[in-house]
PyMOL CGO cylinders between C-alpha atoms (Angstrom):
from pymol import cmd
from pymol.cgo import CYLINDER

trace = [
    CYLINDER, 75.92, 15.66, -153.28, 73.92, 18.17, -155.92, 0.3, 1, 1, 1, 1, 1, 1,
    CYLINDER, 73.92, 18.17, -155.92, 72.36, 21.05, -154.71, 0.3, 1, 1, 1, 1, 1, 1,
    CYLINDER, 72.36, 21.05, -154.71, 68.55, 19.95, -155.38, 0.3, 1, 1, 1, 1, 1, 1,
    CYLINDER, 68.55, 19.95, -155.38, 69.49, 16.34, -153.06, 0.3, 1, 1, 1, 1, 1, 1,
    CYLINDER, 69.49, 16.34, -153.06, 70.52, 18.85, -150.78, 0.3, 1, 1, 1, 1, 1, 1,
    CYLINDER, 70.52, 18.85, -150.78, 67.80, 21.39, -150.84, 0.3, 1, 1, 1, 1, 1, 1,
    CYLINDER, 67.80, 21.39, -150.84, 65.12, 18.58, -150.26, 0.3, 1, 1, 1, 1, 1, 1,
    CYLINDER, 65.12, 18.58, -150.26, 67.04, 16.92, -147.39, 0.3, 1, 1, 1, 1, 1, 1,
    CYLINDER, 67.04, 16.92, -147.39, 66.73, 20.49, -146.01, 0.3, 1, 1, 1, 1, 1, 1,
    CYLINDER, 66.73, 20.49, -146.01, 63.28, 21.11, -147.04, 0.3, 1, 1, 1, 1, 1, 1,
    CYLINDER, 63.28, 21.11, -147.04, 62.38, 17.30, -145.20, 0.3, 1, 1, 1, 1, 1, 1,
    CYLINDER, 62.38, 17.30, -145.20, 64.25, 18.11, -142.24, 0.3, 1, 1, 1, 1, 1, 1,
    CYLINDER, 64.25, 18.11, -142.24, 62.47, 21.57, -141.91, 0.3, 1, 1, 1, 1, 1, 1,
    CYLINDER, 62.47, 21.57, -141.91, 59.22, 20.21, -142.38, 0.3, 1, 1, 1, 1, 1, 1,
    CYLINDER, 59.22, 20.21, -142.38, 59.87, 17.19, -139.69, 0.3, 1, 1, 1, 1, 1, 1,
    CYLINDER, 59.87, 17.19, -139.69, 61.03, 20.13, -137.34, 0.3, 1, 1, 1, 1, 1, 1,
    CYLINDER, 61.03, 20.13, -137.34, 57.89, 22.49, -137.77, 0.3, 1, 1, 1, 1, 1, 1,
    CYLINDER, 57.89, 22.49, -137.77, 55.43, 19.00, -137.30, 0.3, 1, 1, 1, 1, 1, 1,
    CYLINDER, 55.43, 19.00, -137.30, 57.20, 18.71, -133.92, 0.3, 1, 1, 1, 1, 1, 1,
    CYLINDER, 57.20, 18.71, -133.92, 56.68, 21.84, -132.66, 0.3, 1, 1, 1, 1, 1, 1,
    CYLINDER, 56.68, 21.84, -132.66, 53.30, 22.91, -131.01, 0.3, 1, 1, 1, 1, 1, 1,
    CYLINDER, 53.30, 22.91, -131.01, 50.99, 25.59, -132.90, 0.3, 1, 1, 1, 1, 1, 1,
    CYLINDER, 50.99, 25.59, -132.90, 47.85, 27.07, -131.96, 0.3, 1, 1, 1, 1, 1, 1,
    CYLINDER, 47.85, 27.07, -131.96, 46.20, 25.04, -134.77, 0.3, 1, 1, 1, 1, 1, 1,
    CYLINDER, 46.20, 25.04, -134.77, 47.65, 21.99, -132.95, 0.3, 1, 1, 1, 1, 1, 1,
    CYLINDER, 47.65, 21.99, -132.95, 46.18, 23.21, -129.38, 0.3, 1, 1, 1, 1, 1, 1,
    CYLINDER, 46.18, 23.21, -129.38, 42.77, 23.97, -130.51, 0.3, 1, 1, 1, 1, 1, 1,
    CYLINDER, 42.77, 23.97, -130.51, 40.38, 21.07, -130.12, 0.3, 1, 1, 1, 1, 1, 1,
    CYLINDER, 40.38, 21.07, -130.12, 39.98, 19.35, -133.63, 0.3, 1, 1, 1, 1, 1, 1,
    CYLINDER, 39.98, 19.35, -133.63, 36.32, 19.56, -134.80, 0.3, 1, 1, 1, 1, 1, 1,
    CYLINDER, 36.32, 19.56, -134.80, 34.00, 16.59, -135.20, 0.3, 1, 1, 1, 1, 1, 1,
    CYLINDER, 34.00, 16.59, -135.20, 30.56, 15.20, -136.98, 0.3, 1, 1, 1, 1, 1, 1,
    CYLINDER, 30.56, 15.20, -136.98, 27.91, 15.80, -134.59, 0.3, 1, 1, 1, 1, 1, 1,
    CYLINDER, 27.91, 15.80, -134.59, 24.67, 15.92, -135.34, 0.3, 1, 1, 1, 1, 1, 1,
    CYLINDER, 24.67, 15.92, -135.34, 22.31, 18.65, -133.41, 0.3, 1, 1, 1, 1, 1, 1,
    CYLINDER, 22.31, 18.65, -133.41, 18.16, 19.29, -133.31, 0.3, 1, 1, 1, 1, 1, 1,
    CYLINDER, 18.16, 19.29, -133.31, 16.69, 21.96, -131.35, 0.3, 1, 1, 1, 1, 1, 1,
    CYLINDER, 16.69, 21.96, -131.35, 13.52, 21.67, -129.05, 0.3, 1, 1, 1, 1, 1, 1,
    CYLINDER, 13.52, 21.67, -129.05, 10.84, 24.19, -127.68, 0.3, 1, 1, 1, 1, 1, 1,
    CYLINDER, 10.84, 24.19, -127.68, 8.49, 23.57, -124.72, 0.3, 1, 1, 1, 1, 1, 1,
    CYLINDER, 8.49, 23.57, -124.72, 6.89, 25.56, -121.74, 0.3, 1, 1, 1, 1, 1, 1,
    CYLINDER, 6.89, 25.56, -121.74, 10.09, 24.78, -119.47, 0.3, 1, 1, 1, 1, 1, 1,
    CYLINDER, 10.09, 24.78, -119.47, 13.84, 23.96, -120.17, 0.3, 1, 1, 1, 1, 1, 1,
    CYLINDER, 13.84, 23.96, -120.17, 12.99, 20.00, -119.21, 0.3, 1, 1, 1, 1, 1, 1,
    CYLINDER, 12.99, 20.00, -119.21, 10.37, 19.61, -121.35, 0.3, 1, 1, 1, 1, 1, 1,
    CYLINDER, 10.37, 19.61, -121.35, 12.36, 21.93, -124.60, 0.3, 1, 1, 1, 1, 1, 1,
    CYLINDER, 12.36, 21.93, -124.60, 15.42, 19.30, -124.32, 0.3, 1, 1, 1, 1, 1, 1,
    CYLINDER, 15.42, 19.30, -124.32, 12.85, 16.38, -123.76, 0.3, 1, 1, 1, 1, 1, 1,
    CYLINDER, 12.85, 16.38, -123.76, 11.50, 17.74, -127.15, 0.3, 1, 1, 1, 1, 1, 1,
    CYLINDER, 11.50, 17.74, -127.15, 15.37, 17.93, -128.46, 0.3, 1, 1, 1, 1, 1, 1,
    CYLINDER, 15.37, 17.93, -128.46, 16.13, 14.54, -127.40, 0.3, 1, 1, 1, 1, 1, 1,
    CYLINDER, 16.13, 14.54, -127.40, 13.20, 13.15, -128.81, 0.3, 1, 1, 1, 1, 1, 1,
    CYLINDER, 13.20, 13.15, -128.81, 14.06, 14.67, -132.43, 0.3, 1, 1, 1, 1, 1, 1,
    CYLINDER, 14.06, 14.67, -132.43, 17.15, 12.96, -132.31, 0.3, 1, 1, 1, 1, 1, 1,
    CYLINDER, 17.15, 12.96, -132.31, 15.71, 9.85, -131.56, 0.3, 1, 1, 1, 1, 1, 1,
    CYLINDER, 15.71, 9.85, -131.56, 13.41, 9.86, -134.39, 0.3, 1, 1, 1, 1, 1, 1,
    CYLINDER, 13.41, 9.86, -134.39, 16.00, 10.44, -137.05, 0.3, 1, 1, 1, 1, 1, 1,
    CYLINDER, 16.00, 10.44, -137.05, 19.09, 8.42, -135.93, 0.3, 1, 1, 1, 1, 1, 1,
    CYLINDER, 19.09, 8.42, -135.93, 18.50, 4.91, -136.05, 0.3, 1, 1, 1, 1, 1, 1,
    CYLINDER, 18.50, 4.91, -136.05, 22.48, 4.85, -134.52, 0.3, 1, 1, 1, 1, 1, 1,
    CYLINDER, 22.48, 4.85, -134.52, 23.82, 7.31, -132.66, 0.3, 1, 1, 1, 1, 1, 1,
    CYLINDER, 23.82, 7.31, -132.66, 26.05, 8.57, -129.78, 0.3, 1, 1, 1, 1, 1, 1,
    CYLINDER, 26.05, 8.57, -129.78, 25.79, 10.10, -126.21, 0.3, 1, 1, 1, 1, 1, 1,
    CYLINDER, 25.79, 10.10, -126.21, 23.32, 13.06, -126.66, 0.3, 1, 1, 1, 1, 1, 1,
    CYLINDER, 23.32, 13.06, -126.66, 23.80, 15.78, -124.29, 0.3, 1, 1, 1, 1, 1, 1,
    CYLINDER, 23.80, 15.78, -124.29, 21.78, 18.93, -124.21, 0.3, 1, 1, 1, 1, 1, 1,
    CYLINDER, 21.78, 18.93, -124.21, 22.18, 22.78, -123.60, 0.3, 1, 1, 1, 1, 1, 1,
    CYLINDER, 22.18, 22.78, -123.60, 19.06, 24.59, -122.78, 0.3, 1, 1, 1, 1, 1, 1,
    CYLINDER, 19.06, 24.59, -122.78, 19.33, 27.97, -124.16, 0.3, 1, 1, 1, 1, 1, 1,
    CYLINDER, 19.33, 27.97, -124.16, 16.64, 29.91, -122.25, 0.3, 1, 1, 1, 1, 1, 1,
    CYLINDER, 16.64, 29.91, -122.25, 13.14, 30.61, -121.56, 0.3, 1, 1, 1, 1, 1, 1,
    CYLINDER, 13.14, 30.61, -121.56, 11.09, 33.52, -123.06, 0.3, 1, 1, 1, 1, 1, 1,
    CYLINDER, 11.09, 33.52, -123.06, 7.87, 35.37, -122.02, 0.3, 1, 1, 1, 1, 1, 1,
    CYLINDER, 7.87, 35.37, -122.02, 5.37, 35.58, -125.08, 0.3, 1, 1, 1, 1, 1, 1,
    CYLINDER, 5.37, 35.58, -125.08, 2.08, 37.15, -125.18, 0.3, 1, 1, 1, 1, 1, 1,
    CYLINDER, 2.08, 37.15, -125.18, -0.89, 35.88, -127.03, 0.3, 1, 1, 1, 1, 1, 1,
    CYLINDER, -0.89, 35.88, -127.03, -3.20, 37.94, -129.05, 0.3, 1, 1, 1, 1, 1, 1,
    CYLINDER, -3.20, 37.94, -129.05, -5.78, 37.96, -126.26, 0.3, 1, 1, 1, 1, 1, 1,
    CYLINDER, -5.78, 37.96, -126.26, -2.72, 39.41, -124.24, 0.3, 1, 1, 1, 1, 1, 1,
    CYLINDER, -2.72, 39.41, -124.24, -2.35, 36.45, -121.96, 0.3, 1, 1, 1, 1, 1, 1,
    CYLINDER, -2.35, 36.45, -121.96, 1.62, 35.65, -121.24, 0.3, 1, 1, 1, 1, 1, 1,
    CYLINDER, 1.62, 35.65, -121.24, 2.88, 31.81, -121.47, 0.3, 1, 1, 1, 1, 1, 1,
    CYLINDER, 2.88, 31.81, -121.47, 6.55, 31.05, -121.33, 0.3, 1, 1, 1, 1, 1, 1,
    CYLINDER, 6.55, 31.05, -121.33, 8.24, 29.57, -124.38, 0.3, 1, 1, 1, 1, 1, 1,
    CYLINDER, 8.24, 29.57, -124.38, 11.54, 27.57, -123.59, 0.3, 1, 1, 1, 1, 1, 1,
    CYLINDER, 11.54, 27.57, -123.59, 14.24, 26.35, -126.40, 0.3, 1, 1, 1, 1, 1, 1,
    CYLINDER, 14.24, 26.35, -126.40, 16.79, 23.43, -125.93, 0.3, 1, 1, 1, 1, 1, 1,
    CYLINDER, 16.79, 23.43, -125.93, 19.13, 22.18, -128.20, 0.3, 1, 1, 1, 1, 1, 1,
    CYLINDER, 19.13, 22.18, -128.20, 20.38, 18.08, -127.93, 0.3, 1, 1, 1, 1, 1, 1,
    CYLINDER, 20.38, 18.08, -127.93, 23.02, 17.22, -129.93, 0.3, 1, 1, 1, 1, 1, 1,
    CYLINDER, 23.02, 17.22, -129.93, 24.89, 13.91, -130.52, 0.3, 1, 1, 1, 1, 1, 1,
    CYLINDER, 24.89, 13.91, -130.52, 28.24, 13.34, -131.79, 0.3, 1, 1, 1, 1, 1, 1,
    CYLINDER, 28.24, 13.34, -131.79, 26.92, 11.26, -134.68, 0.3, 1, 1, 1, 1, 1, 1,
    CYLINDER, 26.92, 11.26, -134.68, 23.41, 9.97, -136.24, 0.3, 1, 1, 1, 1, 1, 1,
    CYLINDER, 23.41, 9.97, -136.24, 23.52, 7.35, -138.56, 0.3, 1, 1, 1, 1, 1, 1,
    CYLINDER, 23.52, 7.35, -138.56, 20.39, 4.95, -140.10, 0.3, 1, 1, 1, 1, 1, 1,
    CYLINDER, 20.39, 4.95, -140.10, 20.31, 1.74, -141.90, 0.3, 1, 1, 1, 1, 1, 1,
    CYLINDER, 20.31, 1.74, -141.90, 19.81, 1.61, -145.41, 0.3, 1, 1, 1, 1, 1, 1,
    CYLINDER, 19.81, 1.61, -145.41, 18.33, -1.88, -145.93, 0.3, 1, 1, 1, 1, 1, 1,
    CYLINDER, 18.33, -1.88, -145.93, 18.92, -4.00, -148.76, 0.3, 1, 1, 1, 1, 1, 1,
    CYLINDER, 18.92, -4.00, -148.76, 16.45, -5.14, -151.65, 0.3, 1, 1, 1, 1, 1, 1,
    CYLINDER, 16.45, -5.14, -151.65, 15.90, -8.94, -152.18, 0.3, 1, 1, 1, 1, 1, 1,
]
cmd.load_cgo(trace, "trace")
């Protein structure tokens, strides 16, 4: 057998061994399309309300939305008056429309 049949019957067995063997680039969770819009309102139900309703109006298809309120904020108007601002964001893990066809 010549050396080079050799070295890539090495280099192909090596390889097959590392693919087998766990790494922490195996064990992390894989990343994914998803497809996120954020919302604001004057409480966290009405913010991801807002969210959801984004989505909605620019994915004709889409997946399971789920939403993650991200807080509420006191803001003062210029009169001095406080109202609470809340933020939300939905996301979906895709959002797709249809492109229709001339003719």
């Amino acid at each position: 057998m010549s050396h080079s049949v050799r070295r890539l019957l090495f280099s192909t067995l090596a390889l097959a061994l590392l693919a087998g063997l766990p790494s922490p680039m195996q064990a992390s969770t894989a990343p994914f399309l998803s497809y996120s819009q954020n919302g604001i309102g004057d409480s966290r139900a009405a913010a991801c309300a807002d969210a959801t309703q984004a989505i909605l109006d620019n994915c004709a298809l889409h997946g399971p939305i789920t939403t993650d309120p991200t807080g509420c904020h006191t803001i003062w108007d210029l009169a001095g008056n406080p109202f609470k601002v809340c933020t939300c964001t939905a996301t979906t893990s895709f959002c797709g429309n249809l492109i229709p066809f001339p003719g």
